[in-house]
DSSP file (Angstrom, degrees, kcal/mol; ACC not computed):
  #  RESIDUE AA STRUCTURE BP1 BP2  ACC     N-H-->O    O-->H-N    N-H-->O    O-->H-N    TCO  KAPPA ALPHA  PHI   PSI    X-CA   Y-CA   Z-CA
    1    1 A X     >        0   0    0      0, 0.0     4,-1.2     0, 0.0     0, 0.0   0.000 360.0 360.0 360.0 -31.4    6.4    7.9  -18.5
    2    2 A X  H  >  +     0   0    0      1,-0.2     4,-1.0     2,-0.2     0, 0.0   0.548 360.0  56.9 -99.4   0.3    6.1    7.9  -22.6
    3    3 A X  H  > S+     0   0    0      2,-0.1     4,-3.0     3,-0.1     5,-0.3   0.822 109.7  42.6 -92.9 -46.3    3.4   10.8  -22.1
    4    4 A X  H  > S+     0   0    0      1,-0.2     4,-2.9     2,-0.2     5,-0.2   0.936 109.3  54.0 -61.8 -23.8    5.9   12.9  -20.2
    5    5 A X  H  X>S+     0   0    0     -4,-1.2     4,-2.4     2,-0.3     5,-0.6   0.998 107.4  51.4 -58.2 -64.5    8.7   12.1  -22.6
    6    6 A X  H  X5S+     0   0    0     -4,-1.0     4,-2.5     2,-0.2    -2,-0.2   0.952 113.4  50.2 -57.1 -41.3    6.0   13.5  -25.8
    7    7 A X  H  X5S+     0   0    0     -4,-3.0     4,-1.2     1,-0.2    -2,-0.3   0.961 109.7  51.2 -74.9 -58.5    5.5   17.1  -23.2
    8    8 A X  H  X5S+     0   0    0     -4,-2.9     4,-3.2     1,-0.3    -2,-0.2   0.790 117.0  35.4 -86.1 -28.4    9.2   17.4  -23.0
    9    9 A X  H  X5S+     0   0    0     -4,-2.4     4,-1.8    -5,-0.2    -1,-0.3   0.820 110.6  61.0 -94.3 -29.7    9.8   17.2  -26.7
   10   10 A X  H  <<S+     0   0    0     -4,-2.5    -2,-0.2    -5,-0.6    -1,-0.2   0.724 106.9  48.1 -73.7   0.6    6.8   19.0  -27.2
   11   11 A X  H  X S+     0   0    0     -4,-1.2     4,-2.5     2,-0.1     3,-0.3   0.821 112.9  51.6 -75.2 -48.2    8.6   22.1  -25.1
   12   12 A X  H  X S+     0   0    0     -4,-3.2     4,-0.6     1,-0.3     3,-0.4   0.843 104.6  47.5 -75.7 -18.6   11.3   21.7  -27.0
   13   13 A X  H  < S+     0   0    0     -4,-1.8    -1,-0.3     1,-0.2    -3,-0.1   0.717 115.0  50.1 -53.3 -39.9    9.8   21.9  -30.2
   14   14 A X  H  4 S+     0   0    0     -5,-0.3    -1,-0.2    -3,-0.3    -2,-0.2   0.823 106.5  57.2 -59.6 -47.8    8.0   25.1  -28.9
   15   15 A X  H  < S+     0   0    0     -4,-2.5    -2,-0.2    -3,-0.4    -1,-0.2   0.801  89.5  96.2 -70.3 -29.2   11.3   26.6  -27.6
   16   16 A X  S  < S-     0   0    0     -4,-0.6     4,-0.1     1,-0.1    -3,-0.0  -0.135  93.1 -85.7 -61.0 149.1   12.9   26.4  -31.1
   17   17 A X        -     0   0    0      1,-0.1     4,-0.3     2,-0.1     3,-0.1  -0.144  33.3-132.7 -36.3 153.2   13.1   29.4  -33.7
   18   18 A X  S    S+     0   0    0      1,-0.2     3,-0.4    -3,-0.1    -1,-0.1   0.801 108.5  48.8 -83.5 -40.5    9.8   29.3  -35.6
   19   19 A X  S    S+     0   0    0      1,-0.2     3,-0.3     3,-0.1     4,-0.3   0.478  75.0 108.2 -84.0   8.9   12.2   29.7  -38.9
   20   20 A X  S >  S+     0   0    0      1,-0.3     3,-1.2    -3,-0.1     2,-1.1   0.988  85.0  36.6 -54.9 -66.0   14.4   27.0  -37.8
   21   21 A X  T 3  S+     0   0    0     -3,-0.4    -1,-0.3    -4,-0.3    41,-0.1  -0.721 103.6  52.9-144.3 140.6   13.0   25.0  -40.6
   22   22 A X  T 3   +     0   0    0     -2,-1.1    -1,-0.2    -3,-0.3    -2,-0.1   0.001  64.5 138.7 167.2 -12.2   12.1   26.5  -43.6
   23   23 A X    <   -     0   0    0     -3,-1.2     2,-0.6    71,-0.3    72,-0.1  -0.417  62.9 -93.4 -85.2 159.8   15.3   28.4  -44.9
   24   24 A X     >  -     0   0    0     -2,-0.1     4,-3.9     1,-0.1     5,-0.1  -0.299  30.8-164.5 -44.9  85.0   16.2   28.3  -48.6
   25   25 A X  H  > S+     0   0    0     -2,-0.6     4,-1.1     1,-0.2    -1,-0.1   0.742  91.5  54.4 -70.7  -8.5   18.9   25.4  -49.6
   26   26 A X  H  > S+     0   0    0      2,-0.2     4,-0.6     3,-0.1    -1,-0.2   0.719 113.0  39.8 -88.8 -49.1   19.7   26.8  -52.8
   27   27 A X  H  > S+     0   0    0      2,-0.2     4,-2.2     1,-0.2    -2,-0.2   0.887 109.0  68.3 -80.9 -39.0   20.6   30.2  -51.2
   28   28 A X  H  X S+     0   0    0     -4,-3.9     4,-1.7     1,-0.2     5,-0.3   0.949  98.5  54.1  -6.7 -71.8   22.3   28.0  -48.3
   29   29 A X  H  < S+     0   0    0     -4,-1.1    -1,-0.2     1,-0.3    -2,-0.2   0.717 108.8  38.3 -85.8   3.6   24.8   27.0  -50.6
   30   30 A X  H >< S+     0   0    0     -4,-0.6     3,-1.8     1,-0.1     4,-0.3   0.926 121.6  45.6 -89.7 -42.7   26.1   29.9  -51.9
   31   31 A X  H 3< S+     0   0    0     -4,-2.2     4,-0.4     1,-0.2     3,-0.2   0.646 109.4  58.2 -63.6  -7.4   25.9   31.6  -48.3
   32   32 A X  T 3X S+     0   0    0     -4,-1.7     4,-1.5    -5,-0.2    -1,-0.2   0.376  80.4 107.0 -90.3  -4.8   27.6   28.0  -46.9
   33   33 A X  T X4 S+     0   0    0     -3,-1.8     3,-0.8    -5,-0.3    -1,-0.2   0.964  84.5  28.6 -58.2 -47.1   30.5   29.0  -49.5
   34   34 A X  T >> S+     0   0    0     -4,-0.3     3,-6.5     1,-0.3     4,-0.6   0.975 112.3  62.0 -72.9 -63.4   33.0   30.0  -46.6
   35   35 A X  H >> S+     0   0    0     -4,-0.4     4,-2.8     1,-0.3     3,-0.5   0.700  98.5  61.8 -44.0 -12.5   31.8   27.8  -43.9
   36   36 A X  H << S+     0   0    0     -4,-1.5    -1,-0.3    -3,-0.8     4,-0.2   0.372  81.6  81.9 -75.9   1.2   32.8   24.9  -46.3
   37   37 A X  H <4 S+     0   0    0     -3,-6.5    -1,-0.2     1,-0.1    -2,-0.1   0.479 121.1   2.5 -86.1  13.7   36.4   26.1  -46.2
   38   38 A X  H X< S+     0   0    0     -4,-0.6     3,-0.8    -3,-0.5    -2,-0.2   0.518 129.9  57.0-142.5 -46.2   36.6   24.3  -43.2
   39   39 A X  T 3< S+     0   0    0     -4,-2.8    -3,-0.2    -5,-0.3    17,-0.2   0.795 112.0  50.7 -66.2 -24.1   33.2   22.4  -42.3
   40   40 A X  T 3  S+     0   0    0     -5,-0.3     2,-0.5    -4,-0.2    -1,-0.2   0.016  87.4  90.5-115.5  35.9   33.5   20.5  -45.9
   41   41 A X  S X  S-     0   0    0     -3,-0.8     3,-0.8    12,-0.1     2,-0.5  -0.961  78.5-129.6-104.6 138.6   37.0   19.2  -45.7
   42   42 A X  T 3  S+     0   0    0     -2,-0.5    -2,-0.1     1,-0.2    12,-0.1  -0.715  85.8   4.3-100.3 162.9   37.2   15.9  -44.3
   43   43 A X  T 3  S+     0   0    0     -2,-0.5     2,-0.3     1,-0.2    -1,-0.2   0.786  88.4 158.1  54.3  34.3   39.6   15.2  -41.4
   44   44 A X    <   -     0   0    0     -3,-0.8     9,-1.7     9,-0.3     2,-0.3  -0.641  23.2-164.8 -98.0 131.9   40.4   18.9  -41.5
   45   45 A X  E     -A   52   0A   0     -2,-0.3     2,-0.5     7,-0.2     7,-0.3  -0.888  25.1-126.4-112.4 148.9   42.0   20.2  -37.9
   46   46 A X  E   > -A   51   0A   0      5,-4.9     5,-1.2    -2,-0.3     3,-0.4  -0.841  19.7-128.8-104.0 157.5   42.1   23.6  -37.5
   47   47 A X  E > 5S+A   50   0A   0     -2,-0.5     3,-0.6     1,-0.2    -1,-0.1   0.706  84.1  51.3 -73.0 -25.8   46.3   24.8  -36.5
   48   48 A X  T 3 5S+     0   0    0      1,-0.5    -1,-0.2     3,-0.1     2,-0.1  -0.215 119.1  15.9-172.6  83.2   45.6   27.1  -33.2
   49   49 A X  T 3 5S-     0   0    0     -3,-0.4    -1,-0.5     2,-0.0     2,-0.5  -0.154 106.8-117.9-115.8 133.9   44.0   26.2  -31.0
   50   50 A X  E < 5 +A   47   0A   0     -3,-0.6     2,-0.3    -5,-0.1    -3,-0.2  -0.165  55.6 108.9 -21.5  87.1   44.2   22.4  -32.1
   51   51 A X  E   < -A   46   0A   0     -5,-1.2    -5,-4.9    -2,-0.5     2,-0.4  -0.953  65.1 -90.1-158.9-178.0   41.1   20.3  -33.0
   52   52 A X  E     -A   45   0A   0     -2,-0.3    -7,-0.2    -7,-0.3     2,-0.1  -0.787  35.9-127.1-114.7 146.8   39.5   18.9  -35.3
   53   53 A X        -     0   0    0     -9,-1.7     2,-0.4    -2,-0.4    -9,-0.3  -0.370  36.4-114.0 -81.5 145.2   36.6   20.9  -37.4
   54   54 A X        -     0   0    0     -2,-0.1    -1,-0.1   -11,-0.1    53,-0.1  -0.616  12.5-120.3 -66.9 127.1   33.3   19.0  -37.6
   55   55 A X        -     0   0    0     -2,-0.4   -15,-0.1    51,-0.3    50,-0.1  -0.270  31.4-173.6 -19.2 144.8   31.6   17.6  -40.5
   56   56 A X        +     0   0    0    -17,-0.2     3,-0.3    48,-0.1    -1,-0.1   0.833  38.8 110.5-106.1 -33.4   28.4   19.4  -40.7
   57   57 A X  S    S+     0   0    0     47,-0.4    49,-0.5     1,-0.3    44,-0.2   0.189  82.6  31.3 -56.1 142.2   26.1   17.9  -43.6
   58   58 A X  S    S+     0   0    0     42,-0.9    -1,-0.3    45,-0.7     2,-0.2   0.165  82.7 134.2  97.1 -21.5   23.4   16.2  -42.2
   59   59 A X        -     0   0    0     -3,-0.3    42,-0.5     1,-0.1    -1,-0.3  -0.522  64.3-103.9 -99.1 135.4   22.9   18.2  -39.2
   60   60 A X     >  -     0   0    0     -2,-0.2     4,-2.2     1,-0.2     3,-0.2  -0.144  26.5-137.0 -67.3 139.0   19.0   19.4  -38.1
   61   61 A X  T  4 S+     0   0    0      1,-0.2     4,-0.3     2,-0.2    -1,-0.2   0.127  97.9  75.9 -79.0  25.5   18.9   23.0  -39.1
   62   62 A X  T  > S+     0   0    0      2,-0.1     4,-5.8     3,-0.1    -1,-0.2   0.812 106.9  28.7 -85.1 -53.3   17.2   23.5  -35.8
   63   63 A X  H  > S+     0   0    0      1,-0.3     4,-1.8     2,-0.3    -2,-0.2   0.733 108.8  69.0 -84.3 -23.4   20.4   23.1  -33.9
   64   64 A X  H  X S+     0   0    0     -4,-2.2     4,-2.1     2,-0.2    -1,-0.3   0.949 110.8  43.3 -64.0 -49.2   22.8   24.6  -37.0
   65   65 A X  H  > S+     0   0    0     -4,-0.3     4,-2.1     1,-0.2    -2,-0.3   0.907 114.3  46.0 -80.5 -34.3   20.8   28.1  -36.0
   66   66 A X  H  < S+     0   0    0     -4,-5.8     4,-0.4     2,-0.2     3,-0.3   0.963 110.0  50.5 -62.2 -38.7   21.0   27.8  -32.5
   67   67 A X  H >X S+     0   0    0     -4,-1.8     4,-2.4     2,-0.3     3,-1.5   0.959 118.9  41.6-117.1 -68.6   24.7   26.8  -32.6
   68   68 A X  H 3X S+     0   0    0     -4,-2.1     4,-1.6     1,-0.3    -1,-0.3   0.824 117.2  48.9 -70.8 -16.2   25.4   30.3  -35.1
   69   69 A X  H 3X S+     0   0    0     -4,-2.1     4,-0.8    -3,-0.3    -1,-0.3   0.711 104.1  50.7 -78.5   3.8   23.3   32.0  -33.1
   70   70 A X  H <4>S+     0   0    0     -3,-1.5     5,-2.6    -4,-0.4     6,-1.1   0.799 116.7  48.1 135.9 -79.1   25.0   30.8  -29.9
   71   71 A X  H ><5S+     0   0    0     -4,-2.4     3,-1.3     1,-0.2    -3,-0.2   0.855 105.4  57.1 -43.5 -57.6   28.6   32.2  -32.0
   72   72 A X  H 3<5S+     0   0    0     -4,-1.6    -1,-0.2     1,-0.3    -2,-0.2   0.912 118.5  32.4 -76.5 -49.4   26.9   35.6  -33.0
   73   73 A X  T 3<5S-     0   0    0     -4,-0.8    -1,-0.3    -5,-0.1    -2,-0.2   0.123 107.8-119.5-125.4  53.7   26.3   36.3  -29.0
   74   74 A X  T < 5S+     0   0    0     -3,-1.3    -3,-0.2     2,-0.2    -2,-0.1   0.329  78.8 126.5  25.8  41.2   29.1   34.7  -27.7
   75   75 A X  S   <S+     0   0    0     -5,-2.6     2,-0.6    -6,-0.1    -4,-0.2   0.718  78.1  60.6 -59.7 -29.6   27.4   32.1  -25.6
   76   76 A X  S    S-     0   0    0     -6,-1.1     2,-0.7    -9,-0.2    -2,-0.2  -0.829  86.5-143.9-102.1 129.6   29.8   29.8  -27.8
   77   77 A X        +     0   0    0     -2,-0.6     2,-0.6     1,-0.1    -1,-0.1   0.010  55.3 120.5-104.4  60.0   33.2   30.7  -27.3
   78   78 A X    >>  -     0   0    0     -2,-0.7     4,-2.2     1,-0.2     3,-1.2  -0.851  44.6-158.9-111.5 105.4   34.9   30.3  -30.6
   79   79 A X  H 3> S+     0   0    0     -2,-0.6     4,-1.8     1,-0.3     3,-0.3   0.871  98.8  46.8 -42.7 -52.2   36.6   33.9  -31.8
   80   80 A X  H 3> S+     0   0    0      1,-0.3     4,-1.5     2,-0.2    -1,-0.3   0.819 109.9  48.0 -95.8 -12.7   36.6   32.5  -35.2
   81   81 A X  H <> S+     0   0    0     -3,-1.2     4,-1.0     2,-0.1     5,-0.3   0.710 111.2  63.2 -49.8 -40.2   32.8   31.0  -35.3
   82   82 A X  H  X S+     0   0    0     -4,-2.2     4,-2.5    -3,-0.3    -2,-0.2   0.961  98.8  40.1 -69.9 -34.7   32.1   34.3  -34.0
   83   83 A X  H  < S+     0   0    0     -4,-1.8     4,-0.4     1,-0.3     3,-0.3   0.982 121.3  51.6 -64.3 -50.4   33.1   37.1  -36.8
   84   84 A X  H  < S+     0   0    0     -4,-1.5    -1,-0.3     1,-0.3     3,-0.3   0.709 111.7  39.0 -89.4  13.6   31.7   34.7  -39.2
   85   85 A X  H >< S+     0   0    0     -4,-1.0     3,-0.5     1,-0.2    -1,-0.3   0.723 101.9  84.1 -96.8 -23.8   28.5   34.2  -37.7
   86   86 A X  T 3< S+     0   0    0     -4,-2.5    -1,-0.2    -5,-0.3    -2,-0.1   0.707  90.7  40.8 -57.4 -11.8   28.3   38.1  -36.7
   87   87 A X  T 3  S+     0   0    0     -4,-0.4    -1,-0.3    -3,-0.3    -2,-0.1   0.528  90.4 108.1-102.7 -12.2   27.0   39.7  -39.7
   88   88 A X    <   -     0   0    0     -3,-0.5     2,-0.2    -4,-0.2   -16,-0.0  -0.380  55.4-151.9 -72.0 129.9   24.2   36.8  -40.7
   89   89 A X     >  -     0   0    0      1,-0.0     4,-5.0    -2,-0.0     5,-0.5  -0.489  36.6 -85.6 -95.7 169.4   21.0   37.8  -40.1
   90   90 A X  H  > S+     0   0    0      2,-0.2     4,-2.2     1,-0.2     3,-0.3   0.872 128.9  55.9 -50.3 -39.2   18.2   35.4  -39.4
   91   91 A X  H >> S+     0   0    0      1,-0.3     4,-1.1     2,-0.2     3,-0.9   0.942 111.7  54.1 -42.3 -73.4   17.4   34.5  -43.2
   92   92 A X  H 3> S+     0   0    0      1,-0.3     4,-1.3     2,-0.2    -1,-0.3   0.730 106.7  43.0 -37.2 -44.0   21.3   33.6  -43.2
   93   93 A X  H 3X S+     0   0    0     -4,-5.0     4,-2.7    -3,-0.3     3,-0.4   0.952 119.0  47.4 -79.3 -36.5   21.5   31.4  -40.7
   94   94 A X  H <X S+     0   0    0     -4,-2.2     4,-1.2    -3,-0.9   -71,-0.3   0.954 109.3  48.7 -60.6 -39.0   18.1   29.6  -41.8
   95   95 A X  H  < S+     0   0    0     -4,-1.1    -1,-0.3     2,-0.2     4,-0.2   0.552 114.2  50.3-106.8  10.0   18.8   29.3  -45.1
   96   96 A X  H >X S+     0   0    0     -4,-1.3     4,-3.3    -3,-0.4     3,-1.6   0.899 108.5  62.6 -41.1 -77.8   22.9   27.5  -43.9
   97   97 A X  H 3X S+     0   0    0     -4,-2.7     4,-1.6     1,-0.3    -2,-0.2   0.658  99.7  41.8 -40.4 -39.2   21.1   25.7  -42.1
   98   98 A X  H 3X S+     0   0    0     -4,-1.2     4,-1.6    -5,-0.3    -1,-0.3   0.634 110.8  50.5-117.3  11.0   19.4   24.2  -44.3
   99   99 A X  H <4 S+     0   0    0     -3,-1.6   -41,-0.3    -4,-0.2    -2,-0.2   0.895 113.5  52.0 -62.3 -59.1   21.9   23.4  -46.9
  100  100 A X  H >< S+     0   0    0     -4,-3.3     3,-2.2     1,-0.2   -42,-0.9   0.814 113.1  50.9 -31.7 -84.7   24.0   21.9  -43.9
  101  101 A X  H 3< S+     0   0    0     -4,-1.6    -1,-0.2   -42,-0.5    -3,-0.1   0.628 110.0  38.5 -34.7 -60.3   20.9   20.0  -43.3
  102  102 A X  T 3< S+     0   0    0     -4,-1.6     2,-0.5   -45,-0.1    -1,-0.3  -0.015 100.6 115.8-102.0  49.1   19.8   18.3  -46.8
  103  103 A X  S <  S-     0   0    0     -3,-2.2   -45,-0.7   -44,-0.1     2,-0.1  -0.885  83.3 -95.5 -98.0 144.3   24.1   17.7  -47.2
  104  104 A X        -     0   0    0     -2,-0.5   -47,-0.4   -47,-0.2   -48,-0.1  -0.377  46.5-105.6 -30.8 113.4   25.1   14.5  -47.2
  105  105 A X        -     0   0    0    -47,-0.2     2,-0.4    -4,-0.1   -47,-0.2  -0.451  33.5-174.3 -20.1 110.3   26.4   13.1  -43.6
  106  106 A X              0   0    0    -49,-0.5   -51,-0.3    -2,-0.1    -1,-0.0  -0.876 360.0 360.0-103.0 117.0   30.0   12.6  -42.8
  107  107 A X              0   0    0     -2,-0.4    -1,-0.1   -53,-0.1    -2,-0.0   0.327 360.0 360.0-117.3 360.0   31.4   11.1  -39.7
């Protein structure tokens, strides 16, 4: 059982972007500038449609580029995750990703 467990996370490992991680945290944060006008407030809801926006910091920059790429080809379906994830090229998302990534947690 714990050898099939090690092949299924060694698919997924396979399946991720190769840049996933690797991007630039210093160029992150200047490109993370907007997404903090929402992701870096705490207890911030956004007014329509109603919920509340996730913390991000902390979060594996594998899954911070799938998730904006996800937005970019509107597998995920939030209109305002998409515009700003539509102009970022891969560098962008990588190097988000991994500011988000070595930010401080907040839950």
């Amino acid at each position: 059982m714990k050898l099939a467990r090690w092949g299924l996370l060694a698919l997924v490992a396979m399946a991720l972007p190769a840049h996933a991680e690797g991007g630039d945290v210093e160029a992150g944060r200047v490109k993370a500038n907007t997404c903090m006008g929402c992701h870096g407030i705490p207890n911030y809801n956004n007014v329509y449609p109603t919920y509340r926006v996730p913390r991000i910091g902390g979060q594996s920059e594998a899954y911070i580029v799938a998730a904006l790429k996800g937005y970019k080809n509107g597998e995920r379906p939030h209109l305002t995750m998409r515009a700003q994830a539509s102009n970022l090229s891969d560098k962008d998302m990588a190097d988000i990703a991994a500011f988000f990534a070595h930010a401080p947690a907040h839950r």
